[in-house]
C-alpha positions as CSV (number, residue, x, y, z in Angstrom):
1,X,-33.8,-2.6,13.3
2,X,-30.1,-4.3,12.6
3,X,-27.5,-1.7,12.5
4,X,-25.7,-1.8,9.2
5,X,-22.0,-3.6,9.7
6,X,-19.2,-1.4,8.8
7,X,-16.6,-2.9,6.6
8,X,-13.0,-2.3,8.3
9,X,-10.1,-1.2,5.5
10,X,-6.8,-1.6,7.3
11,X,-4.1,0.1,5.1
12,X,-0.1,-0.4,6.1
13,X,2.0,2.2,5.4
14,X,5.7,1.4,5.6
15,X,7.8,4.8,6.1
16,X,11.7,5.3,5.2
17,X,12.8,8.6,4.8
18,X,9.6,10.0,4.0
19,X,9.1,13.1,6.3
20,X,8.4,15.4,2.5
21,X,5.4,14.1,1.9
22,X,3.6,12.2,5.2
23,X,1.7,15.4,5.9
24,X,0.0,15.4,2.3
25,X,-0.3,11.7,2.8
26,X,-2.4,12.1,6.4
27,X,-4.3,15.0,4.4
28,X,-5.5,12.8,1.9
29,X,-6.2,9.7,4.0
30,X,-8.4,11.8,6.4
31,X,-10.6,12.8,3.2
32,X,-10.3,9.0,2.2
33,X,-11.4,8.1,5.6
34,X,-14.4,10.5,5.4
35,X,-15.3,9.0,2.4
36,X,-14.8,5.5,3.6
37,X,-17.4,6.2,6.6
38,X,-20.0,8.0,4.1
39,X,-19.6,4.6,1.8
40,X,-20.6,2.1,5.0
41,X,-16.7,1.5,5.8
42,X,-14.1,2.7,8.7
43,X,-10.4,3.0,8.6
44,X,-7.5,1.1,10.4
45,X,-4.3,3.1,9.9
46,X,-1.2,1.5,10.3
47,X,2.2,3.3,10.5
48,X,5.5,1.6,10.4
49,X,8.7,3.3,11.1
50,X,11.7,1.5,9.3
51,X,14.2,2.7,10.8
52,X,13.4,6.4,9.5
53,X,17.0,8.5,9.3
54,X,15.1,11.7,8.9
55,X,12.0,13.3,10.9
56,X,9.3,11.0,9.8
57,X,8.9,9.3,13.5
58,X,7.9,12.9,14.9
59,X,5.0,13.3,12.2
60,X,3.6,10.5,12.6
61,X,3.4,11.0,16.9
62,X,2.1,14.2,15.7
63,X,-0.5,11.7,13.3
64,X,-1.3,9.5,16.4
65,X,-2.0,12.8,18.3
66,X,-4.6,14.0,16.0
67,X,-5.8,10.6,15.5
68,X,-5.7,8.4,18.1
69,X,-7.0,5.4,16.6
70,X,-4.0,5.8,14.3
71,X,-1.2,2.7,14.9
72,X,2.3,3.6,14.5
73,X,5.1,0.9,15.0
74,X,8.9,1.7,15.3
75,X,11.3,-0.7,14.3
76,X,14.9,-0.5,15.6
77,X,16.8,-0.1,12.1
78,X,15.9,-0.4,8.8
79,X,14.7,-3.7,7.8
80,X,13.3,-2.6,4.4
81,X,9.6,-2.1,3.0
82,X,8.6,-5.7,2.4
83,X,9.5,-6.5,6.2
84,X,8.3,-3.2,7.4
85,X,4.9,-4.3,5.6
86,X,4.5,-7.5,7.3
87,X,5.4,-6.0,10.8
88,X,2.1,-3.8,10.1
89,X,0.4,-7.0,8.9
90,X,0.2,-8.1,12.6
91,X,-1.5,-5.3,13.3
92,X,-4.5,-5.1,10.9
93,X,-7.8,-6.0,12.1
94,X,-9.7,-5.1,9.0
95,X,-11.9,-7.0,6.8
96,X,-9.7,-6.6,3.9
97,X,-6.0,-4.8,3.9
98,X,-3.7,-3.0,1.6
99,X,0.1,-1.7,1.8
100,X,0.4,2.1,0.2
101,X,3.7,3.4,-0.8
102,X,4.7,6.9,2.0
103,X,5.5,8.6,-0.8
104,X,2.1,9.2,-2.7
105,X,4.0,8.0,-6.2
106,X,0.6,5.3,-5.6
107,X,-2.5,7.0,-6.3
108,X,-4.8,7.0,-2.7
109,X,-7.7,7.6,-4.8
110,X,-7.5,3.6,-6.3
111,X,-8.3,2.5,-2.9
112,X,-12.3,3.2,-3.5
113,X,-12.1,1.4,-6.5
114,X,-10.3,-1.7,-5.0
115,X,-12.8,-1.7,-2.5
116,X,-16.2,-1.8,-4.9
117,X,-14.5,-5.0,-6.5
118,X,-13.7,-6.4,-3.0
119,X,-17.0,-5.4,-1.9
120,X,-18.5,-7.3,-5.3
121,X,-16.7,-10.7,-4.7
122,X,-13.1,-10.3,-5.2
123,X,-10.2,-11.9,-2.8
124,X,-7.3,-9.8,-4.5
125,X,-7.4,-6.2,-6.6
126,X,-3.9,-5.1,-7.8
127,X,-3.4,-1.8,-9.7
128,X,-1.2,-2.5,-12.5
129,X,0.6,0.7,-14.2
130,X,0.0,1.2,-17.8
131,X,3.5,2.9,-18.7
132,X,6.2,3.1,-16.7
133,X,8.9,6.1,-16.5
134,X,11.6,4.5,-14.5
135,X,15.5,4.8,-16.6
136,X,16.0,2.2,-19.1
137,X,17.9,0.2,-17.0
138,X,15.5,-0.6,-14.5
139,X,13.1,-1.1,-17.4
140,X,14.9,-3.8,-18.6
141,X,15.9,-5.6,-15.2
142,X,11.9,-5.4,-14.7
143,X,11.5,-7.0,-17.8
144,X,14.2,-9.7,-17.4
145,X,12.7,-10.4,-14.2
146,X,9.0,-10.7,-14.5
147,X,9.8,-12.3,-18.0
148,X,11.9,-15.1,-15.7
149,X,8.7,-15.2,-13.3
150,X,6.4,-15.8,-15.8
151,X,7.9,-18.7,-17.7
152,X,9.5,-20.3,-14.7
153,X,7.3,-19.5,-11.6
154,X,3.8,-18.2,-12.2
155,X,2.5,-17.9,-15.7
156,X,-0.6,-15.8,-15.2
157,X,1.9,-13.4,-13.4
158,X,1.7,-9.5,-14.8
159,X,3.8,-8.6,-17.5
160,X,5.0,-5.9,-15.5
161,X,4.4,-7.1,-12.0
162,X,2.5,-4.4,-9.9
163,X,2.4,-2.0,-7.3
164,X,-1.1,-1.7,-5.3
165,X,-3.0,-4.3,-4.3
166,X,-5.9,-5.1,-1.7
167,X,-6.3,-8.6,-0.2
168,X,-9.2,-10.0,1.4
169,X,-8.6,-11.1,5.3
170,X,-8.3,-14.6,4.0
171,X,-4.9,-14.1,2.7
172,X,-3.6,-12.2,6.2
173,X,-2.0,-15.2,7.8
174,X,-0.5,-16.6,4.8
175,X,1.3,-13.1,4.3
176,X,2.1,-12.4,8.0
177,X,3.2,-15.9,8.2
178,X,5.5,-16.1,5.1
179,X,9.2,-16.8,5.2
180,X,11.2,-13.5,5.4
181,X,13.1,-14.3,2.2
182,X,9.5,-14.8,0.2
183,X,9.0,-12.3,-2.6
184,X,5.7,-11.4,-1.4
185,X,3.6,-9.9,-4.5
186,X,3.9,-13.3,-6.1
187,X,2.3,-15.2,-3.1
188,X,-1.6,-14.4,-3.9
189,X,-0.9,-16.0,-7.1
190,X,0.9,-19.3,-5.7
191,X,-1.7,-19.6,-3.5
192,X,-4.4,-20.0,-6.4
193,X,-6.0,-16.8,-6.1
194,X,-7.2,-15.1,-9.4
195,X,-6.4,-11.3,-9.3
196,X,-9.0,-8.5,-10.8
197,X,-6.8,-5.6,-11.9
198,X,-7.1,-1.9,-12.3
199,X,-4.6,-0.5,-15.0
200,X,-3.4,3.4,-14.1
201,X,0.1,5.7,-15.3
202,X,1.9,6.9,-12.2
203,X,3.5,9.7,-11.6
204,X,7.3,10.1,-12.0
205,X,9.1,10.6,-9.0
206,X,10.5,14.0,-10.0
207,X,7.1,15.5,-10.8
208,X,5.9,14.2,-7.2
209,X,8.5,15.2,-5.1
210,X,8.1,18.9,-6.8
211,X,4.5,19.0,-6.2
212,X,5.0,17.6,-2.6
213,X,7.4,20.7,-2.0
214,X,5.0,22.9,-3.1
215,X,2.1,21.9,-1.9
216,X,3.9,22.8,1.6
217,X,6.0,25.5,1.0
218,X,4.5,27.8,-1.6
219,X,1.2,28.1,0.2
């Protein structure tokens, strides 16, 4: 009898002053992971520390402690989340991969989701929010800018860009490999891949952090 072949989810998680909530974040992606393994599927867990001012690097030795098959980089400063990203990107060795914000404002729970349309054919899943609460400013930058992507660069670009998104391991050396000035969400689409996309509201900021802080000190 041939042993079913797990699929491997590898899942980046750049971390910049994010010691608040990384301890809700482990919490939910050991339930995800226990979910993952009861759905035919294991988890590769990437860490990368950009740089973190604050006490993230000691939670996440604490993570690989707990977990050992955890991964957890540390770069020497702050290089920012899009290079953080594709530092972890050299260390994924799943089947398909994925980049989740540290600060849980990108709803873990998607991941299953993005994985039954992987799982049914698709390259490329992105999660695309519905509304967005950010101040009007950045609203209108946002829409400036995507407007400017749209008609100059990509056509079939989102309207409002987006935030999540799983890639199958085709697309890992064209990402890893990109110039470091690239703007990275836009590549899937350059390279000719057709996205499927899940539409979802994410939570403000505010509400996030308060629920964060009392999740862990009003226990």
């Amino acid at each position: 009898i041939m042993e079913k072949q797990l699929t491997i989810l590898s899942i980046v998680v750049p971390v910049y002053g994010n010691a608040g909530s990384l301890p809700l974040l482990f919490e939910k992606l050991q339930q995800i992971e226990q979910q993952l393994v009861a759905n035919d599927a294991s988890l590769d867990l990437i860490f990368v520390n950009d740089g973190s001012p604050d006490d993230s690097m000691s939670f996440l030795a604490h993570f690989k402690s707990v977990r050992p098959a955890t991964t957890v980089v540390k770069l020497t400063r702050n290089f920012g989340a899009v290079h953080a990203s594709k530092c972890g990107l050299t260390f994924v060795k799943g089947d398909c991969f994925m980049s989740l914000a540290a600060d849980l404002q990108d709803p873990p729970e998607l991941i299953f989701e993005m994985l039954k349309l992987w799982r049914a054919g698709s390259k490329f899943v992105i999660c695309e929010r519905s509304s967005r609460n950010d101040p009007w400013v950045s609203k209108l930058y946002s829409a400036v800018f995507y407007k400017l992507v749209r008609s100059f660069v990509m056509d079939n670009y989102p309207q409002k860009g987006y935030d999540m998104a799983l890639m199958d391991k085709a697309l890992l050396a064209p990402m890893a490999n990109s110039s470091k000035n690239i703007f990275t969400p836009l590549l899937a689409y350059w390279l000719g891949y057709k996205a499927d996309v899940i539409y979802y509201d994410r939570p403000t900021l505010f509400w996030m952090s308060c629920w964060v802080f009392l999740q862990h000190h009003c226990a």
